[in-house]
DODO-750683 format. One record per residue: x, y, z of N, C-alpha, C in turn. Coordinates in steps of 0.02 Angstrom, whole numbers, padded with zeros to 5 digits, always signed. Example, Ala and Ser with C-alpha at 12.3 -4.5 7.8 and 13.67 -1.06 7.14 Angstrom:
<pts>
+00660-00284+00390+00615-00225+00390+00660-00165+00390 +00642-00112+00354+00684-00053+00357+00645+00002+00394 
</pts>
This chain:
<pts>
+05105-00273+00207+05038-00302+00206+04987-00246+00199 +04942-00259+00168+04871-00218+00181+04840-00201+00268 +04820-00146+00266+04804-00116+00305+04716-00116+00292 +04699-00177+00367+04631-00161+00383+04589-00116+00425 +04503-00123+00427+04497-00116+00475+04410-00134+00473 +04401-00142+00531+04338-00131+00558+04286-00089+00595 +04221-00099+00603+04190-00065+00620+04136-00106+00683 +04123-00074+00718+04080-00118+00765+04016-00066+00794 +03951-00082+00744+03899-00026+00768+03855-00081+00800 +03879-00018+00885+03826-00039+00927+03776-00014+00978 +03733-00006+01008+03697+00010+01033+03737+00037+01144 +03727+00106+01115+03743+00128+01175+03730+00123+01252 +03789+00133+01298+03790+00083+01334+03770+00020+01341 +03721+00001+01317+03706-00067+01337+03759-00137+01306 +03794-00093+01238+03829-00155+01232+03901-00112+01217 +03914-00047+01259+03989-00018+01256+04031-00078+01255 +04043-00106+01328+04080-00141+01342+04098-00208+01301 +04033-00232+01289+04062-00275+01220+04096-00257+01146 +04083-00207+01128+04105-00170+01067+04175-00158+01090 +04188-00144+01130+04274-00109+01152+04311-00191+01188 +04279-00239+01208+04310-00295+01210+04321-00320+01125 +04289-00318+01086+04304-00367+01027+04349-00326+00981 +04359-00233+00991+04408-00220+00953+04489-00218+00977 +04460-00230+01044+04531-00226+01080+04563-00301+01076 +04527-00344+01059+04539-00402+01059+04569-00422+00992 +04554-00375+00955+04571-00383+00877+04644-00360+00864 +04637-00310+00919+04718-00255+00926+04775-00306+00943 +04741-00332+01016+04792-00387+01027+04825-00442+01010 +04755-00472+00947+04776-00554+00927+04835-00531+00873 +04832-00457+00842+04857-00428+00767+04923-00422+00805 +04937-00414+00860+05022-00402+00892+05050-00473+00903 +04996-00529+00916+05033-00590+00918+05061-00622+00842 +05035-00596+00790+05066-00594+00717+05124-00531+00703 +05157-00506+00737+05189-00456+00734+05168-00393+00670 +05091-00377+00693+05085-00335+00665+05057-00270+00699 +05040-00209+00692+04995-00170+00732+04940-00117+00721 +04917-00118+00806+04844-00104+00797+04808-00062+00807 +04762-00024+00812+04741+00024+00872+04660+00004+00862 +04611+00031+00943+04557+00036+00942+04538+00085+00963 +04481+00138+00948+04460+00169+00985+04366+00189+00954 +04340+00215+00991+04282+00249+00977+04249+00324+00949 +04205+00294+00922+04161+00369+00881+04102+00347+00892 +04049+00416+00930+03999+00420+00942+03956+00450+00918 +03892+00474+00918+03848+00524+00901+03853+00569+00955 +03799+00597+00969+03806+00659+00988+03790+00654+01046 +03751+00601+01065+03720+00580+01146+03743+00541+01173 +03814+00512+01179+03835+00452+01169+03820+00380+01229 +03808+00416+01270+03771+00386+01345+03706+00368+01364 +03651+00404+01310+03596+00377+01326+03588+00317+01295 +03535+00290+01324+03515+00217+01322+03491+00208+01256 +03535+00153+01200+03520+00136+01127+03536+00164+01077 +03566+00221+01100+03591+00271+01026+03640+00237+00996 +03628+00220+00930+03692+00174+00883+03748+00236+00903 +03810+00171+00916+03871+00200+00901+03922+00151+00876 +03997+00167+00869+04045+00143+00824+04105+00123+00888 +04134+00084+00861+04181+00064+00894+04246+00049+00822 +04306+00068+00828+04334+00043+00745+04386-00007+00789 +04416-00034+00733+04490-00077+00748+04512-00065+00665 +04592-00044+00669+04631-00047+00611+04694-00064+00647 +04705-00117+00582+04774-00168+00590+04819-00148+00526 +04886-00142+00531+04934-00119+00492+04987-00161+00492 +05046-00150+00452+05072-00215+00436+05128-00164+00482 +05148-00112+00472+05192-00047+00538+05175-00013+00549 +05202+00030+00592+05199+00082+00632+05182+00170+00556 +05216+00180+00516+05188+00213+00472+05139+00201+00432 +05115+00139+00404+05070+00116+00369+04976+00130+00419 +05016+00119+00474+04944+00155+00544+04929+00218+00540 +04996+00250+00552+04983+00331+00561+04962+00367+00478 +04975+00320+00433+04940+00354+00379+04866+00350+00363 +04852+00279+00394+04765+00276+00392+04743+00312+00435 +04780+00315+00487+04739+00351+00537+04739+00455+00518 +04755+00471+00478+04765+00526+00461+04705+00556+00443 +04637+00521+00487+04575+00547+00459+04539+00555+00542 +04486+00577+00513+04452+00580+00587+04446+00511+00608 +04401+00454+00556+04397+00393+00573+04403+00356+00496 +04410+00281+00504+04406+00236+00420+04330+00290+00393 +04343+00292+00317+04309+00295+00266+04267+00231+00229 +04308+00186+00255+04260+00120+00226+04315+00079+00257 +04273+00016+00284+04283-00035+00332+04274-00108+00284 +04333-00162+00288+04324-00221+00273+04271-00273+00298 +04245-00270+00374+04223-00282+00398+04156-00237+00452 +04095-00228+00428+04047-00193+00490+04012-00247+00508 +04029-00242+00586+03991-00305+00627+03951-00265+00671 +03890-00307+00669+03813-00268+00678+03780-00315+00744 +03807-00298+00810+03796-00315+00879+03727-00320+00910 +03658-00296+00864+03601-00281+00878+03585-00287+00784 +03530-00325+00761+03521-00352+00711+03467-00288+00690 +03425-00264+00734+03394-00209+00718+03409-00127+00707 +03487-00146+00705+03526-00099+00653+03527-00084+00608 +03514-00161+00562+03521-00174+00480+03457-00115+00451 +03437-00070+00479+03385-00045+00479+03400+00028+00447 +03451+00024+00469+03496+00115+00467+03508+00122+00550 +03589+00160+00553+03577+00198+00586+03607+00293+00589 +03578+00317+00632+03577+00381+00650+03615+00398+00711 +03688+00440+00701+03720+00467+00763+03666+00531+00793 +03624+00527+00812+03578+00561+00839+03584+00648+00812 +03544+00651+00763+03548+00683+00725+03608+00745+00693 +03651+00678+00671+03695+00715+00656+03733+00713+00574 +03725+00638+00541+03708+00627+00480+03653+00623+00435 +03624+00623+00480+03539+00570+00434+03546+00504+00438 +03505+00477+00439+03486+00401+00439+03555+00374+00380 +03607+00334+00411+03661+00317+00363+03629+00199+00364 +03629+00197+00299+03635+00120+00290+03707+00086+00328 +03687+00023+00360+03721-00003+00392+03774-00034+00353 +03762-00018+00295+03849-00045+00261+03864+00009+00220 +03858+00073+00236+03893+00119+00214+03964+00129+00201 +03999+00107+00249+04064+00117+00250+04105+00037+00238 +04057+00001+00213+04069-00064+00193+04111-00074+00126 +04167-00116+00085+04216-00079+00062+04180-00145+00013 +04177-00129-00056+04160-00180-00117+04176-00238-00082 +04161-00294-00083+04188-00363-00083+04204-00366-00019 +04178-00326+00017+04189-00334+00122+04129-00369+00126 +04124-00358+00198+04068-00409+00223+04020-00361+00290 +03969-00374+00308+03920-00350+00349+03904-00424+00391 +03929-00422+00473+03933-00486+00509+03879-00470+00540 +03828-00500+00555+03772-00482+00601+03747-00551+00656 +03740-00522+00724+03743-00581+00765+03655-00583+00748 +03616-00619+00745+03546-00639+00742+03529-00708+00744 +03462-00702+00734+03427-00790+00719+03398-00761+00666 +03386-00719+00622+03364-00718+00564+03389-00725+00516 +03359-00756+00477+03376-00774+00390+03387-00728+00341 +03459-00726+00310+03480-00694+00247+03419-00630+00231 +03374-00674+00203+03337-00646+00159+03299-00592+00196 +03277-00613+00273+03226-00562+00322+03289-00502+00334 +03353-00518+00341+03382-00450+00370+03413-00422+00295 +03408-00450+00228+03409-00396+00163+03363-00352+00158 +03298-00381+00170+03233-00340+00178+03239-00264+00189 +03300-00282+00255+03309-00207+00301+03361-00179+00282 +03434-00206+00260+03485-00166+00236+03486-00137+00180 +03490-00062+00182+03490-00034+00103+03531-00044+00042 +03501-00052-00017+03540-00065-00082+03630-00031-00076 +03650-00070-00110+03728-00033-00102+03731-00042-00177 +03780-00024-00221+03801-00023-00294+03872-00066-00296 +03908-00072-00235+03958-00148-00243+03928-00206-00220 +03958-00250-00245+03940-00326-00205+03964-00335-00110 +03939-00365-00096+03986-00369-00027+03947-00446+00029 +03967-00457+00054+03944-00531+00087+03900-00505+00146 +03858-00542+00173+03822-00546+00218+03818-00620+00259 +03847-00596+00323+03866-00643+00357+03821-00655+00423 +03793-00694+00446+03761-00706+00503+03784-00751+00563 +03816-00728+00598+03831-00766+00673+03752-00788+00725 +03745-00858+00712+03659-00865+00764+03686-00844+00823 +03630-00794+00844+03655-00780+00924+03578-00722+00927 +03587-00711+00983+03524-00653+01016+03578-00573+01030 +03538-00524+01029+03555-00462+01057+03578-00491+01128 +03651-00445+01124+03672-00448+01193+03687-00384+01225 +03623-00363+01258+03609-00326+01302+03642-00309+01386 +03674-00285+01410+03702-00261+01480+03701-00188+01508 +03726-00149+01531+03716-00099+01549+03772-00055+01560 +03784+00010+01587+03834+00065+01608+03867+00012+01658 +03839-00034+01704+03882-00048+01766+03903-00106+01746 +03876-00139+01698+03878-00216+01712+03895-00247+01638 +03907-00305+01644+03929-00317+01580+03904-00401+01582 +03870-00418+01517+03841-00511+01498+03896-00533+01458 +03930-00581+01516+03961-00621+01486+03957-00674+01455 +03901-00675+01397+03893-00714+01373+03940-00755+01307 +03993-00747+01283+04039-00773+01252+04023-00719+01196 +03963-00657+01156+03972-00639+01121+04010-00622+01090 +04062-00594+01122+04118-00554+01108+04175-00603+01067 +04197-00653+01107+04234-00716+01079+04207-00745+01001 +04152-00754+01023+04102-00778+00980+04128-00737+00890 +04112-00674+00900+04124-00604+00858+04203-00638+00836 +04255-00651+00865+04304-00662+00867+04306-00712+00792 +04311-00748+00818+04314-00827+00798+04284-00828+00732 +04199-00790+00731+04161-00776+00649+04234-00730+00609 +04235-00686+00627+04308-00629+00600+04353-00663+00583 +04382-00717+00602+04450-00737+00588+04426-00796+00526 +04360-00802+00507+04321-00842+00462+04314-00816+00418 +04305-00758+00412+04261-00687+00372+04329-00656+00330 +04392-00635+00383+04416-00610+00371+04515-00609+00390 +04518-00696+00353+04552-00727+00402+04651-00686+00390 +04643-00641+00323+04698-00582+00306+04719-00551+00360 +04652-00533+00385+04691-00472+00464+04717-00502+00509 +04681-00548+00535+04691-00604+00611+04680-00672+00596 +04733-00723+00618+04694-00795+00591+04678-00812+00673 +04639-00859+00649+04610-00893+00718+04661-00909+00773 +04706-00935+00748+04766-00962+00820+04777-00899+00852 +04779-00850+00812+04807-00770+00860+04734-00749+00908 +04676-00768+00867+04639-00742+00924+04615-00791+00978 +04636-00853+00971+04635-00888+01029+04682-00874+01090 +04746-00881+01041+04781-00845+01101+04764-00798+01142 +04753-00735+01101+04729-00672+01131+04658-00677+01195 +04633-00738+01173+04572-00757+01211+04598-00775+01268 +04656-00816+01263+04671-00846+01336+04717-00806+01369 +04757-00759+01339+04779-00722+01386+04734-00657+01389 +04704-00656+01416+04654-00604+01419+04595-00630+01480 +04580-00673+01462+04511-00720+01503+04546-00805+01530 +04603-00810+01497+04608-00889+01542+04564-00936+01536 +04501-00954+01496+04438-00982+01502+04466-01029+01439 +04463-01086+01433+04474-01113+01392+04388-01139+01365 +04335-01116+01396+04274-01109+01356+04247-01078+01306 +04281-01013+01312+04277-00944+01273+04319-00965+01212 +04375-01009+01218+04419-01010+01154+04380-01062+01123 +04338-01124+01171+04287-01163+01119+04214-01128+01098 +04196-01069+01128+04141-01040+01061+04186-01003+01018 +04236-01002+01027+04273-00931+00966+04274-01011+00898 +04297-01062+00921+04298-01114+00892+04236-01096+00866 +04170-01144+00888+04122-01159+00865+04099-01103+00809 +04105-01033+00821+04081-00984+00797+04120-00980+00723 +04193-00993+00731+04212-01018+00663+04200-01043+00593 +04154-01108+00634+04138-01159+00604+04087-01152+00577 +04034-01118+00602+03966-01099+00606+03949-01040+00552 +03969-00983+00560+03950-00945+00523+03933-00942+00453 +03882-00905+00420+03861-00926+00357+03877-00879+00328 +03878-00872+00266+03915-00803+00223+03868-00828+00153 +03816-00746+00145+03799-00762+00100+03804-00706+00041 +03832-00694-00006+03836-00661-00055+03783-00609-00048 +03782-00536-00071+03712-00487-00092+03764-00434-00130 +03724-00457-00187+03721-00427-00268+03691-00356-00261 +03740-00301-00308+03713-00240-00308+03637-00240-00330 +03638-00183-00294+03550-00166-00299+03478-00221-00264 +03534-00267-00232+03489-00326-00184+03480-00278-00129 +03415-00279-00093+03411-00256-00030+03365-00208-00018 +03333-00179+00017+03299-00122+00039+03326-00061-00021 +03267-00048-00052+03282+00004-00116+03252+00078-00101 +03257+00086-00037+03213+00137-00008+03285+00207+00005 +03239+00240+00001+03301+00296-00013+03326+00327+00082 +03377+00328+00115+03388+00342+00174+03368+00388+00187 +03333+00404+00253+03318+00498+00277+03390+00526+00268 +03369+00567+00224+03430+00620+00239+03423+00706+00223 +03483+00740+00232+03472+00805+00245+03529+00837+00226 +03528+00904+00207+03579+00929+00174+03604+01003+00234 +03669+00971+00254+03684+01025+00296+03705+01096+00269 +03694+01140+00292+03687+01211+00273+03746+01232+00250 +03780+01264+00226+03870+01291+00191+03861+01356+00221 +03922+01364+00238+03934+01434+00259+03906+01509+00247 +03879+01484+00173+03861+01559+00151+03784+01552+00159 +03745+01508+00192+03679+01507+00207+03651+01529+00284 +03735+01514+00334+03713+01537+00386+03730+01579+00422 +03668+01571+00480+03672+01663+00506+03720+01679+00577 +03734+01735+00591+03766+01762+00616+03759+01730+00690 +03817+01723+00708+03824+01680+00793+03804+01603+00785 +03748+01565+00844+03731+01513+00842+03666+01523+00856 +03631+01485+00789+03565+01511+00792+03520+01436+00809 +03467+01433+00837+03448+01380+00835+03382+01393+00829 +03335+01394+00778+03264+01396+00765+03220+01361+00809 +03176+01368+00836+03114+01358+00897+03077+01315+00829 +03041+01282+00885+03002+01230+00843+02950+01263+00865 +02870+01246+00829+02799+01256+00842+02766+01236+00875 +02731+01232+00933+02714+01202+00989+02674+01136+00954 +02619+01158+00890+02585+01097+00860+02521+01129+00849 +02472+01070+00844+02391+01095+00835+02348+01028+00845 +02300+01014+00797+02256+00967+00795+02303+00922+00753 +02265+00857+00778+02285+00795+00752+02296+00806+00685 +02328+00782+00631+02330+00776+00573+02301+00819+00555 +02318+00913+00574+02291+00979+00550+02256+00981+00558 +02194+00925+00603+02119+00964+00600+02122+00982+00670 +02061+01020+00665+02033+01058+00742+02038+01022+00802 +02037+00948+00804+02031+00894+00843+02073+00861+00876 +02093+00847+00947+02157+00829+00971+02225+00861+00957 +02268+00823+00976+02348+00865+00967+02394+00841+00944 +02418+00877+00908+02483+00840+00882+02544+00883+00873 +02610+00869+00902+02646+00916+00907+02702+00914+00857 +02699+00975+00838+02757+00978+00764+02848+00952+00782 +02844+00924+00755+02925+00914+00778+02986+00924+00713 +03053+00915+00737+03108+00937+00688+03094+00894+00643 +03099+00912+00583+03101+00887+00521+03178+00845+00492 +03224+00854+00543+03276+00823+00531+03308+00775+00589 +03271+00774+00660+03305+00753+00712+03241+00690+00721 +03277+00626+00710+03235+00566+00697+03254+00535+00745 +03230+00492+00796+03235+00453+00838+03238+00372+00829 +03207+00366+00779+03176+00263+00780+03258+00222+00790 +03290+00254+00766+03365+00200+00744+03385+00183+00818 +03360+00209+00869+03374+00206+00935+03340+00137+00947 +03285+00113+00906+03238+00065+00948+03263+00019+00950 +03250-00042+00985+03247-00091+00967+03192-00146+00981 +03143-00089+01029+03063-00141+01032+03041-00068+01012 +02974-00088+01004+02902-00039+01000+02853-00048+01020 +02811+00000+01036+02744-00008+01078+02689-00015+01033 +02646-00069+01027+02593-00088+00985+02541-00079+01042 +02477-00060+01023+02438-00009+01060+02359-00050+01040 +02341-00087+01085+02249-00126+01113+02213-00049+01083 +02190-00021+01045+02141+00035+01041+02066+00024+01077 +02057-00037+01077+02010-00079+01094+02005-00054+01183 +02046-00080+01221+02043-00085+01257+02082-00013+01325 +02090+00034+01275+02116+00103+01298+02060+00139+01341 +02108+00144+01401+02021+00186+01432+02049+00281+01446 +02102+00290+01405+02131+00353+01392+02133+00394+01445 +02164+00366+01490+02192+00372+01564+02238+00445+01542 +02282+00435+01487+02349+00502+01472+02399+00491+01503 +02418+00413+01548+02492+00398+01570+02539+00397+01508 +02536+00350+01468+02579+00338+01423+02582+00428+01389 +02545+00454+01369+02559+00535+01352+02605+00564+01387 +02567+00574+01459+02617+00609+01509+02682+00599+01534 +02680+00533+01525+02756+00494+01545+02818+00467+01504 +02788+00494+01423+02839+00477+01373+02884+00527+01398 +02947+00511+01385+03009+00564+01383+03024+00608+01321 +03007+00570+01272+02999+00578+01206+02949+00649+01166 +02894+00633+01207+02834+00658+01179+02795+00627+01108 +02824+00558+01091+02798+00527+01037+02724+00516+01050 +02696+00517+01088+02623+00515+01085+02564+00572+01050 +02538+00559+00987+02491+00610+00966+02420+00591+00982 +02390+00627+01010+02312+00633+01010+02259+00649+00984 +02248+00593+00972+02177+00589+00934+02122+00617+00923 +02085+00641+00903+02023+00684+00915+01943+00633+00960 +01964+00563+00967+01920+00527+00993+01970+00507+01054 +02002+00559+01063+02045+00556+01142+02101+00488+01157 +02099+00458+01121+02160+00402+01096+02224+00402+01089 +02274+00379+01083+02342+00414+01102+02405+00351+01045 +02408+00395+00982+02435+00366+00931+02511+00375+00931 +02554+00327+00950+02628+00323+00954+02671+00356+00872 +02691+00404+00863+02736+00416+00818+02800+00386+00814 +02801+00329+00767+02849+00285+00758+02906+00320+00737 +02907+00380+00718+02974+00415+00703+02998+00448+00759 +02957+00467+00792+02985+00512+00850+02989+00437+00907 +02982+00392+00901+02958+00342+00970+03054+00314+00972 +03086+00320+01043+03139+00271+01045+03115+00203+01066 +03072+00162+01087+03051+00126+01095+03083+00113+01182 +03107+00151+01235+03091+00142+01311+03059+00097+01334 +02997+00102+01309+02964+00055+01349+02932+00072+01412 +02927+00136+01434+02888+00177+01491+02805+00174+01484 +02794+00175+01407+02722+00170+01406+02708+00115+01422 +02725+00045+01400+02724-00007+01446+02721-00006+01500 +02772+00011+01547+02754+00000+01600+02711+00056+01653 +02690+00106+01624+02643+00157+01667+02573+00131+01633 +02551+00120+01579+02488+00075+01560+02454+00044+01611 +02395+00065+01646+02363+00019+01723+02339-00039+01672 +02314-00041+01618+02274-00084+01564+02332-00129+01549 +02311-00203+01565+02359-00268+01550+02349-00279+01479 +02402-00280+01435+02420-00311+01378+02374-00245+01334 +02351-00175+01338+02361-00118+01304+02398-00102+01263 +02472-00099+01318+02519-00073+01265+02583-00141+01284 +02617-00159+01221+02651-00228+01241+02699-00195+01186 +02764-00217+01208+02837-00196+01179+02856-00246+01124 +02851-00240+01068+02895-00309+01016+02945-00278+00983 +02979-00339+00950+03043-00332+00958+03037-00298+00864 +03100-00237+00860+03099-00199+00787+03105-00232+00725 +03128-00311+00737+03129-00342+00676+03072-00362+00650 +03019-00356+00686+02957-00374+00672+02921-00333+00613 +02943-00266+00616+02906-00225+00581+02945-00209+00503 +02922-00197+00451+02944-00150+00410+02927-00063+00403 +02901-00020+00434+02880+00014+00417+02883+00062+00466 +02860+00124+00473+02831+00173+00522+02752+00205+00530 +02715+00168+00506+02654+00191+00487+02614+00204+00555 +02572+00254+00531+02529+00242+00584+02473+00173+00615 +02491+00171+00662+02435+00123+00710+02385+00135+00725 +02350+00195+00740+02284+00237+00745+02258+00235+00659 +02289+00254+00639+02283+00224+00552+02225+00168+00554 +02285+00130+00538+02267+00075+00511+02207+00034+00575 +02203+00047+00631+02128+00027+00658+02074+00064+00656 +02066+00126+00611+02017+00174+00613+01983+00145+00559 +02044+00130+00482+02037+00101+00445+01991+00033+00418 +02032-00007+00454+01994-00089+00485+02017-00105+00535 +01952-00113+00587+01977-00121+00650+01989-00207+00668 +01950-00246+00621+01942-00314+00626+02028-00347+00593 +02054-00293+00535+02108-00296+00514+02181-00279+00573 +02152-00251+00594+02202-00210+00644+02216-00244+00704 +02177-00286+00715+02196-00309+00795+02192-00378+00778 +02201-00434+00690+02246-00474+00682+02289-00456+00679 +02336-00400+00680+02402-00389+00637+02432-00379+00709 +02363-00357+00770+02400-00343+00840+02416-00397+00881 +02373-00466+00860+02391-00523+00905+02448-00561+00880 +02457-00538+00797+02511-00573+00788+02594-00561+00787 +02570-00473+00801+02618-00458+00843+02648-00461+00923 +02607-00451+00962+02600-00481+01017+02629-00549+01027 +02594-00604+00976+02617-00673+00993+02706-00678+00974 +02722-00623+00919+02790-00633+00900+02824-00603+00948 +02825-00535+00993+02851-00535+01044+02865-00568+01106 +02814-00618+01107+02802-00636+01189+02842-00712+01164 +02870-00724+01094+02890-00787+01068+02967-00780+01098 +02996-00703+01107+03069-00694+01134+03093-00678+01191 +03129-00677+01219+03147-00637+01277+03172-00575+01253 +03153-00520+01277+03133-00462+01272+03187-00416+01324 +03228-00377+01325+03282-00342+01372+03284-00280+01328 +03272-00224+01386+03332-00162+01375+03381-00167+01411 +03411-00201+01414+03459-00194+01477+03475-00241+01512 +03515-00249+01575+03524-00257+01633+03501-00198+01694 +03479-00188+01744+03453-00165+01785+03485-00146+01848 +03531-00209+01871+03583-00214+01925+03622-00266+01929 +03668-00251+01962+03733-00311+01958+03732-00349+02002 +03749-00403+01958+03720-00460+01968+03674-00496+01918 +03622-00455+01914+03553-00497+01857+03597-00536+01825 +03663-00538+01784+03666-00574+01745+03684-00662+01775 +03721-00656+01816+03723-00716+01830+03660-00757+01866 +03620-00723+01922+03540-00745+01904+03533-00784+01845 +03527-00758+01793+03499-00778+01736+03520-00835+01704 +03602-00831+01706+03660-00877+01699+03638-00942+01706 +03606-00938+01772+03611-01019+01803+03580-01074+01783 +03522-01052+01726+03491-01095+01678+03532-01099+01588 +03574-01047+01605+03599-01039+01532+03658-01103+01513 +03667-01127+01465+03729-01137+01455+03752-01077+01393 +03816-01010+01421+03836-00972+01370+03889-00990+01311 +03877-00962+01257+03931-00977+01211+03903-01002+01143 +03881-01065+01176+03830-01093+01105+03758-01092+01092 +03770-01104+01002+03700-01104+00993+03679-01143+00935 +03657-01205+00985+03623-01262+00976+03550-01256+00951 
</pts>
C-alpha cells in the first residue's frame, strides 16, 4: 500500500495535547487495519511558549520497511493531509524565526487536502491561504478554536471530531470503523464515536484551483551559506531605535528584520485613540515591546512585532481602550495610529466594527486552571455543531 501521512499545525501548548491525541489516534486506528504507524512532534524554536505554531505528524505504512524508509528524513516533505487546529493559521505560519513565514499548505501534496476546524466560509479562509501551483481541496470541519493549556486539557470532542472528518477526507489511510474502534478503546465514550460520526457526515470539501488564494508573496529570508559566515557564533546587536517613523518625535524601536512574531496571534489589540489618556501601561507592560510612540505621546501597536497576549488589555485602567479581536477579522498589518491620524471619523467606524465582531465570539487564550473546563461544560452540549 501507499504510505501516508499527516500533519497537524497547532498552536503551542494550548492545543499540544490535542494535536498528539489525534495523531496518536491515527497510529492506532492504522494497527486495527493491520497496518503501521508512528507519531511524533516538530517544533520551532520556542516550543512552550504560549501560541507559537507547531507540528505534530502521523505516517501510516503498509510495513515495517516501507516506515523506516519515509522516515529516513528529519520529518514528511509533503503531507496528504494538513489539519489546521486554529483557523488563524491559514494565515502562514512561522517556527519562530526559523523558516520565514511558511504558507499553511506548504507541505500539502497536489490533490491533498488542507482540513481546517472553523465557522468560516471557503471563500473568507482562501482570502488567507497562500496561492499554491497544484490543485488541492479545502476542507472545513464547523467547530471553534479549541483552546486548553500546559495542565489541562478541553475535552471537547475536537479531537474525535478531527477523526471522523479524516476518515472522510482521506478514507485510503484509515476508514471510519478503525477509528471508531480506536475511539472506544481509548475513551469508552460511545459519545465521542457519535461526533466522530456526525463529523463524517458533515464536512465540506471544497476544491482550490492553482493560483486561487492569497497571491501575496510569504516573508521570507535567505539563510547565510557557509562561506558568508563569520568565525565562532556571532550574533549582531540590534539598534536601540529613534523617533517615530525617523523623525525627531517619540520612539520607535528598531527591531530584527527577520524575527516576526504575528503568526503567534490569534487576537489583537485595536486601540480607542480617542479615548487614551497615555498612562504608558500597555508600553511598559508589553513583553514584546510592540508598542511604538508617537510624537503626540500615543502608543501605536506594531502588528508585526505584536503576539497578540493580551496584557495591554488587561493593564489598560481605560474601559473598552484597548479590546482584543479575534485574527480572522483582519487582513493586514497596517498601522492603526495610521489610519486615525489619517481619518479619524474613518477610523473609529472600522473600530466599532471591530469591537462589535469580537465581542460577537467567545474569546480564550487558554485555560487558566483545572477545572475551568468543566465549569464551562455545564451549559455546553460537546461534540456537535448544530
Amino acid at each position: 500500500m501507499a504510505t501516508y501521512a499527516v500533519e497537524v499545525v497547532y498552536r503551542g501548548i494550548f492545543q499540544k495535547s490535542l494535536s498528539r491525541n489525534i495523531c496518536r489516534s491515527i497510529v492506532l486506528a492504522s494497527r486495527l487495519e493491520g497496518k503501521i504507524g508512528t507519531a511524533f512532534g516538530r517544533y520551532g524554536d520556542s516550543p512552550e511558549r504560549n501560541g507559537i505554531p507547531a507540528k505534530y505528524f502521523a505516517v501510516v505504512a503498509g510495513d515495517p520497511v516501507e516506515l523506516e524508509e519515509y522516515l529516513a528524513q528529519y520529518e514528511p516533505t509533503e503531507v496528504d493531509v494538513s489539519i489546521v487546529v486554529d483557523d488563524t493559521l491559514c494565515k502562514g505560519v512561522e517556527s519562530w524565526a526559523w523558516y520565514g513565514l511558511q504558507p499553511i499548505n506548504a507541505l500539502t501534496k497536489p490533490d491533498g487536502a488542507v482540513l481546517v476546524t472553523s465557522y468560516q466560509e471557503p471563500e473568507q479562509l482562501k482570502e488567507d491561504i497562500h496561492v499554491k501551483d497544484q490543485p488541492y481541496d479545502l476542507a472545513i470541519l464547523k467547530g471553534s478554536k479549541s483552546f486548553s493549556g500546559l495542565w489541562v486539557y478541553k475535552d471537547d470532542h475536537t479531537d474525535v471530531r478531527i477523526l471522523g472528518a479524516l476518515a472522510r477526507i482521506c478514507p485510503d489511510m484509515v476508514g471510519l470503523d478503525s477509528y471508531k474502534e480506536a475511539i472506544l478503546q481509548q475513551w469508552g465514550d460511545q459519545r465521542k464515536v457519535t461526533s466522530a460520526e456526525r463529523a463524517f457526515e458533515r464536512v465540506r470539501r471544497s476544491p482550490v484551483e492553482p493560483g486561487e488564494g492569497n497571491p501575496a508573496e510569504p516573508f521570507s529570508f535567505d539563510l547565510p551559506g557557509w562561506e558568508v559566515m563569520e568565525e565562532a557564533l556571532v550574533i549582531p546587536g540590534i539598534e536601540p531605535g529613534g523617533g517615530f517613523r525617523g523623525g525627531e518625535g517619540g520612539f520607535e524601536p528598531v527591531r530584527s528584520s527577520v524575527f516576526k512574531k504575528f503568526s503567534t496571534r490569534t487576537m489583537r489589540p485595536v486601540v480607542n485613540f480617542e479615548t487614551c489618556t497615555k498612562c504608558t501601561l500597555c508600553w511598559l507592560q508589553c513583553p514584546d515591546s510592540c508598542f511604538d510612540v508617537t510624537p503626540d505621546g500615543l502608543y501605536d501597536a506594531n502588528m508585526e512585532a505584536c503576539c497578540g497576549c493580551g496584557v495591554c488589555e488587561d493593564v489598560c485602567p481605560v474601559p473598552d481602550c484597548i479590546t482584543m479581536v479575534g485574527e480572522e477579522a483582519f487582513s493586514d498589518n497596517d498601522s492603526q495610529h495610521d489610519h486615525w491620524r489619517r481619518d479619524r471619523d474613518d477610523y473609529m467606524g472600522w473600530l466599532r466594527d471591530k469591537i462589535a465582531l469580537g465581542k460577537s465570539e467567545t474569546r480564550s487564550h487558554g485555560f487558566h486552571h483545572v477545572g475551568q473546563y468543566d465549569e464551562e461544560s455545564q451549559t455546553v452540549e460537546v461534540g456537535y455543531d448544530d
